[in-house]
C-alpha positions in Angstrom: 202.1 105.0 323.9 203.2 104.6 327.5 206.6 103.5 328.7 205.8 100.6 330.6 209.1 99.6 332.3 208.3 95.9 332.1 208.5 96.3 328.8 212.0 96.9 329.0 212.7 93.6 330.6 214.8 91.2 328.6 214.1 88.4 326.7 214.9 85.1 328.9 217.6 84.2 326.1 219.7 87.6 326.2 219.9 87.0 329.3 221.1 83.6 329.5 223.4 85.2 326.7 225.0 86.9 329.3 228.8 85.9 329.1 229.3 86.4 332.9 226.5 83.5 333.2 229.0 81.2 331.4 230.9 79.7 334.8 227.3 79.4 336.2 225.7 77.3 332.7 228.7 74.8 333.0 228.1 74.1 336.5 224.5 74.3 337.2 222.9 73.4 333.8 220.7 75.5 331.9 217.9 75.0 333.3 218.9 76.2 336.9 220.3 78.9 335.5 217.2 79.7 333.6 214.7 79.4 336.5 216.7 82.0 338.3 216.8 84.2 335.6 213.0 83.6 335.5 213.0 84.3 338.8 214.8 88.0 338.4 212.3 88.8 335.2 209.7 88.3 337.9 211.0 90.7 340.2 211.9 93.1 337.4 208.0 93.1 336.3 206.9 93.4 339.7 208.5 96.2 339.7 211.3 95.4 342.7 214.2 95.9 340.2 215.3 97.3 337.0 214.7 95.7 333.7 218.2 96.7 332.8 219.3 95.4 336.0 217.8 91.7 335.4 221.3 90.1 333.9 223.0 91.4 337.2 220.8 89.8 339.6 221.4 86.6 338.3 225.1 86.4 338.3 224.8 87.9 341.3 222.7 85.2 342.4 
């Protein structure tokens, strides 16, 4: 078995999960919110960031 990192991405609802996202949910809806964490899983599978670095990106964002 190989260890695809893009297997290691997380699931689009842990990361909405995310308590930092909370501020961000109650301002710019879920949706927005999830279409940048979309967004992030992209890059993560691409391979331009981390899986484990998917949730940071979008508070970040």
């Amino acid at each position: 078995m190989s260890d695809d990192p893009r297997r290691r991405v997380p699931r689009t609802d842990t990361v909405l999960a995310d308590a930092r996202l909370a501020p961000a949910l109650a301002a710019l809806g879920r949706a927005r919110v999830k279409e940048v964490g979309l967004a992030a899983q992209g890059r993560a599978r691409a391979g331009d960031i981390a899986p484990e670095a998917v949730a940071d990106e979008v508070v970040a964002t």
